[in-house]
C-alpha positions in Angstrom: 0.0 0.0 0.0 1.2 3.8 -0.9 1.1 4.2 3.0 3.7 2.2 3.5 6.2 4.5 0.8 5.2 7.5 3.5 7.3 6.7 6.5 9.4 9.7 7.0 13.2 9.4 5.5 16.0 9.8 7.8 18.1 13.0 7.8 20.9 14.3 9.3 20.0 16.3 12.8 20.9 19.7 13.0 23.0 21.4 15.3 20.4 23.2 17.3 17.6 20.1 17.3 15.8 18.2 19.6 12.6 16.0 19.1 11.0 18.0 21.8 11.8 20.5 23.8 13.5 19.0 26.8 16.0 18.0 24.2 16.0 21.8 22.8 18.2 23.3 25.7 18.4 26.8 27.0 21.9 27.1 25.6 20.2 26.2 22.2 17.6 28.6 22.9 20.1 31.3 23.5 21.8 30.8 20.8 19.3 31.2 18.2 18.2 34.4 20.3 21.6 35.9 19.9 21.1 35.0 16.6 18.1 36.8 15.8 19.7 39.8 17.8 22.4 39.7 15.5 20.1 40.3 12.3 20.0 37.1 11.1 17.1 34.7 10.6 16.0 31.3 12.6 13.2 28.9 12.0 11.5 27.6 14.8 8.8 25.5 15.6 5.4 26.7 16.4 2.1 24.2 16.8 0.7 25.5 13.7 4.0 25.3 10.9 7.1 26.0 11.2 8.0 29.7 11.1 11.0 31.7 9.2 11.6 34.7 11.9 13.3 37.5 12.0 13.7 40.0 14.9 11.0 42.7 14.6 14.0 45.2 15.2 16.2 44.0 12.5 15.2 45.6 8.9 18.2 43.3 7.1 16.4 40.2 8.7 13.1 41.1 7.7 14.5 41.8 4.1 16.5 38.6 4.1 13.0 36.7 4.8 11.7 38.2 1.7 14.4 37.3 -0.6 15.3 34.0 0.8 11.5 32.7 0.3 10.6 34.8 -3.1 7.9 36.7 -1.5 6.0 39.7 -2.5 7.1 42.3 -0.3 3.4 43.9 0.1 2.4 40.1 1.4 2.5 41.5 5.1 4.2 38.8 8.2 2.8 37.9 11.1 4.2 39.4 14.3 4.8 36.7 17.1 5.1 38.0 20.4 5.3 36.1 24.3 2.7 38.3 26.4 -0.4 39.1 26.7 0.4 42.0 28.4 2.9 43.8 25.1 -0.5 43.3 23.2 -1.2 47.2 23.7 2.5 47.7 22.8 2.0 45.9 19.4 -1.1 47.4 18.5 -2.4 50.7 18.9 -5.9 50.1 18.9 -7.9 47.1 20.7 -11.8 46.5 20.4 -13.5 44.3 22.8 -13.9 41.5 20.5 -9.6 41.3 19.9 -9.9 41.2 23.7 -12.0 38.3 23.7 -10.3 36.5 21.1 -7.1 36.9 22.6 -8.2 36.0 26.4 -9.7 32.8 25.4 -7.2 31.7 22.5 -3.7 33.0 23.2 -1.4 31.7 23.4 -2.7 29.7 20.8 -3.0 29.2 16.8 -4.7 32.6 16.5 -4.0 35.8 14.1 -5.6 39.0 14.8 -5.5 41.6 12.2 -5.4 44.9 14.4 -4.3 48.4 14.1 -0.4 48.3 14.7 1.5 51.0 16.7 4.0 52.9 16.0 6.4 50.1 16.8 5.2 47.8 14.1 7.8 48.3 11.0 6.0 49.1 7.8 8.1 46.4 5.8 6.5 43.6 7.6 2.9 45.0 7.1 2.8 45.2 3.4 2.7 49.1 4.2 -0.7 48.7 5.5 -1.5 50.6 8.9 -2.5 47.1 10.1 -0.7 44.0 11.7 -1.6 40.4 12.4 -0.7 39.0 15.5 -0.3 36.5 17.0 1.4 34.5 20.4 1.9 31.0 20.0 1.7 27.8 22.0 4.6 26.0 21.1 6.9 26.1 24.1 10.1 25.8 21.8 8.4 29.9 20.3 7.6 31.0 23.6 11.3 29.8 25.2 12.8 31.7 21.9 10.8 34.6 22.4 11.3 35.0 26.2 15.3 34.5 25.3 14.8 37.3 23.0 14.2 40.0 25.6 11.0 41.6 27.4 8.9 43.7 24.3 10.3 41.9 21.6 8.7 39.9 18.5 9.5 38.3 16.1 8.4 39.0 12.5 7.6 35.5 10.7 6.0 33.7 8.0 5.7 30.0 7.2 9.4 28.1 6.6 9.2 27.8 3.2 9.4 29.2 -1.1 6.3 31.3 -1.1 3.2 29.1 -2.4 4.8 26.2 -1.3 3.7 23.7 1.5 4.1 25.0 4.5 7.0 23.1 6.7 5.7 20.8 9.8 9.0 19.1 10.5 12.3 20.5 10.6 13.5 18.0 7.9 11.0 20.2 5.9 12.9 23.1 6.0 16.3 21.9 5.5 14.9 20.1 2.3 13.0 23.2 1.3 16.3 26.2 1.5 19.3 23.4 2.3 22.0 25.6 3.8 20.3 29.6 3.3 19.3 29.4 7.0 21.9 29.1 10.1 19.7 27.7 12.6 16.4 25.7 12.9 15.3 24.7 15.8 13.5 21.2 15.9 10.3 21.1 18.1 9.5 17.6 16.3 6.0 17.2 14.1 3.7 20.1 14.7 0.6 19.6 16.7 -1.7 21.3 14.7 -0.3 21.1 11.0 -2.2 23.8 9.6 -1.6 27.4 9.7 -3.2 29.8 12.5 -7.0 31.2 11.8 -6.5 34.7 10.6 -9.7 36.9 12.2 -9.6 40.6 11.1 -10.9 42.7 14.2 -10.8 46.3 12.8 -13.4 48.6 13.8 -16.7 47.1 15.2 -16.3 44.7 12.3 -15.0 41.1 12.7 -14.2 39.1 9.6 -12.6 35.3 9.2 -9.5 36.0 7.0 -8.2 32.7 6.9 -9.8 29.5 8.5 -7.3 27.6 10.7 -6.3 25.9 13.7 -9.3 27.6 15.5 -12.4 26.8 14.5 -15.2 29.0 13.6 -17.7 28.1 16.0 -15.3 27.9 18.9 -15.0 32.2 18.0 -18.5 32.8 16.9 -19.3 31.2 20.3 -16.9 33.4 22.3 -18.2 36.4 20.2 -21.6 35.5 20.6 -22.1 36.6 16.7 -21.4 35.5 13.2 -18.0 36.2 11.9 -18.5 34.8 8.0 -18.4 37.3 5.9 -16.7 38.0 2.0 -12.8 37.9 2.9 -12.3 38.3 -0.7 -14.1 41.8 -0.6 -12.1 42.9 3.1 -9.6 45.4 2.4 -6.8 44.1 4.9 -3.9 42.1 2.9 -3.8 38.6 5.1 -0.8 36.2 5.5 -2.0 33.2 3.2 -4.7 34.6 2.1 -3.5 34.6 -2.0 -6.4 31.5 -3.9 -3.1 30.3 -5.1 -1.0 29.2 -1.9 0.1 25.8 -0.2 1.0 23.9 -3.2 2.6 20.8 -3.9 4.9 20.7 -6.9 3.0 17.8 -8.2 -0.5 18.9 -9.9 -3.4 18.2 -7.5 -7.2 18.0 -8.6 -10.1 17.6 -6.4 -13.0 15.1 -6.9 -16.1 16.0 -6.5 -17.2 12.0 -5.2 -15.9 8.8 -5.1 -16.7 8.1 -8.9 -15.0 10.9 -10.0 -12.0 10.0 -8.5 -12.1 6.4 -10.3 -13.1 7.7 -13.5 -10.1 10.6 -13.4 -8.1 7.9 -12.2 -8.2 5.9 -14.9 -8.3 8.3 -17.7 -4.8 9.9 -15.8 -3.7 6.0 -16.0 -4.7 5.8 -19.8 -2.3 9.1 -20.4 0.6 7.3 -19.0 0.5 9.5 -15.8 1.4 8.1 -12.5 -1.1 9.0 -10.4 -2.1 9.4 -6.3 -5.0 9.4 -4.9 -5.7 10.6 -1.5 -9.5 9.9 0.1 -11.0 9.9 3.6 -13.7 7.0 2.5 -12.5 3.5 1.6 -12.3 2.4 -2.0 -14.3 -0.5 -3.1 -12.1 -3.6 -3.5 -12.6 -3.8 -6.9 -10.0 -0.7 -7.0 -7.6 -1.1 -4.3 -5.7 -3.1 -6.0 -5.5 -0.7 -9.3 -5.0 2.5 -7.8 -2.3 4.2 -5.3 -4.1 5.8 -2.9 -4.0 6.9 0.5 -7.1 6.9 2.9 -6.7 9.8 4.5 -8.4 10.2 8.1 -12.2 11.3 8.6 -11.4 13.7 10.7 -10.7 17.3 10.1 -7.8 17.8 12.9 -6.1 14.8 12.2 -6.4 15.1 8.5 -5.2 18.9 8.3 -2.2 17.6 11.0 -0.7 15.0 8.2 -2.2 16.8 5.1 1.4 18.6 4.2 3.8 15.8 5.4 1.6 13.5 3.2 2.0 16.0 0.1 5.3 16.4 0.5 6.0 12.8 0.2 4.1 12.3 -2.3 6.2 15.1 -4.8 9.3 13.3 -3.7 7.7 9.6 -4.7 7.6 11.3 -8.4 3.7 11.2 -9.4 2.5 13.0 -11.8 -0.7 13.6 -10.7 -2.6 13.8 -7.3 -6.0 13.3 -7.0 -7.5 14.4 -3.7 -11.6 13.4 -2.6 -13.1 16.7 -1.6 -13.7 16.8 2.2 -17.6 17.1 3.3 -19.2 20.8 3.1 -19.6 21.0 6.7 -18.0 24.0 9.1 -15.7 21.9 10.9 -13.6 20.7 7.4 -13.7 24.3 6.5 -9.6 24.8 6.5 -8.9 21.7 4.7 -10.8 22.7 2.1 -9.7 26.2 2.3 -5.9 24.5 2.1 -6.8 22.3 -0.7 -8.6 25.1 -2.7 -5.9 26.9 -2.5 -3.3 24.2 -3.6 -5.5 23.5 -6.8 -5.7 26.6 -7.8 -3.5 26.6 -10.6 -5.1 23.1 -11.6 -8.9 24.5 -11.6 -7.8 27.9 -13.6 -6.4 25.6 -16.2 -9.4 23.7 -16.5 
């Protein structure tokens, strides 16, 4: 079975690794602090991806993020920070809803999009007078972060080429720039495995940028009100937030039903293509034995945890085409689809 061509392949550890973070020691920590204080970049674990960060401070760093992964510079960062308390530092206005959101979820996989202060460089906004923010979980970030000093962040996007999966092992980002970046820190598989919800709180008007490792219902029930709205339409530039982002190298279509994945199947087969199938219901016997597939788990949390690992094996098992059953139209599958969308984007504006 394909499943069994998916176990992860060894690589070499780095010098500042652990598989968790009792093995990731303060001396480590201070290291990659120093660093960051030195205006050069680290990757570090978080629960949601991996993240490329750059001290907030530091406008070579920030610059060197941009070049390193090819990314637009008006494709604003997320600012990661340790306290709850430095949120008034970071942002210079705070509606009661951001309050909420932040109280219940931080630290967490969270973004608010809020208006930034004066502290908040302009190169890491896109040049908008807005910031995401965010203060993460991951106790390998928030050790980093506390090394780092009191009022610090650190400016980061996802470890990898812009568009490309996001990383959620540190193997992923070696393989991804090889030798561009001094020091990862390995805070083993992340827990969540997708990136953080993106919620715009500007004004009295609250607006899901980017569905994530939060779910919607968890904030509409904290807010006590609907928070669905046309992100397309919202005038605030979101991390992520591009229809074409979080793509495998390998062409990925989604199937509408079980059907259409055999019939696509076969006519890819027909062309000569290798071709992958990923699906969260069981095949009929009658095709197991024809197709390579992968059942995929029929849960949204654990599904959205493995979905990039799983992608990226599958581009370095050389198929030719991956063909993915589309999750159920229900709320709680809402990011994988979002994630999926998004990494076939290129596929449906072809077709």
């Amino acid at each position: 079975m394909l499943q069994d061509e998916l176990r992860p392949s060894a690589y070499d550890p780095l010098t500042l690794s652990g598989d968790n973070f009792a093995r990731t020691t303060s001396r480590q920590i201070e290291l990659a602090a120093n660093h960051l204080r030195s205006g050069q970049i680290v990757a570090f674990p978080t629960e949601t991806v991996y993240g490329l960060g750059a001290d907030i401070t530091q406008p070579q760093a920030i610059e060197k993020i941009f070049k390193i992964k090819g990314r637009p510079s008006n494709h604003p960062l997320i600012a990661h920070f340790a306290d709850m308390t430095d949120l008034e530092y970071w942002a210079s206005e705070i509606p009661t809803a951001a309050w909420l959101l932040a109280e219940q979820f931080w630290p967490g996989p969270l973004t608010l999009i809020l208006p930034k202060s004066n502290r908040i460089p302009a190169s890491i906004t896109g040049g908008q007078d807005t910031v995401g923010l965010r203060i993460p979980r991951h106790p390998i970030a928030q050790a980093l972060l506390r090394a780092l000093g009191t009022r610090k962040a650190i400016a980061a996007p996802s470890a990898n080429r812009f568009g490309h999966l996001s990383p959620t092992a540190a193997m992923h980002v070696r393989e991804e720039f090889k030798n561009e970046i001094g020091v990862i820190l390995d805070g083993g598989s992340c827990e969540v495995g997708l990136e953080s919800t993106i919620v715009s709180c500007i004004g009295k008007t609250v607006t899901l940028l980017r569905p994530g490792g939060i779910s919607v219902d968890a904030i509409e029930n904290v807010l006590t009100q609907k928070i669905l709205g046309n992100p397309v339409s919202h005038s605030v530039r979101a991390s992520g937030s591009l229809p074409a982002h979080y793509a495998p190298d390998t062409p990925l279509e989604i199937c509408s039903t079980g059907s259409d994945l055999w019939i696509r199947a076969r006519w890819f087969q027909q062309q000569g293509k290798r071709t992958a199938i990923l699906t969260h219901t069981p095949l009929p016997d009658a095709h197991k034995k024809q197709l390579d597939f992968i059942l995929m788990p029929d849960n949204p949390v654990t599904y959205g945890k493995i979905l990039y690992a799983t992608l990226r094996r599958l581009d370095q098992l050389g198929y030719d085409q991956l063909l993915i059953e589309a999750p159920p139209s229900r709320l709680d599958w809402l990011a994988v689809t979002d994630r999926l969308q998004r990494a076939s984007y290129h596929y449906l504006k072809q077709s």
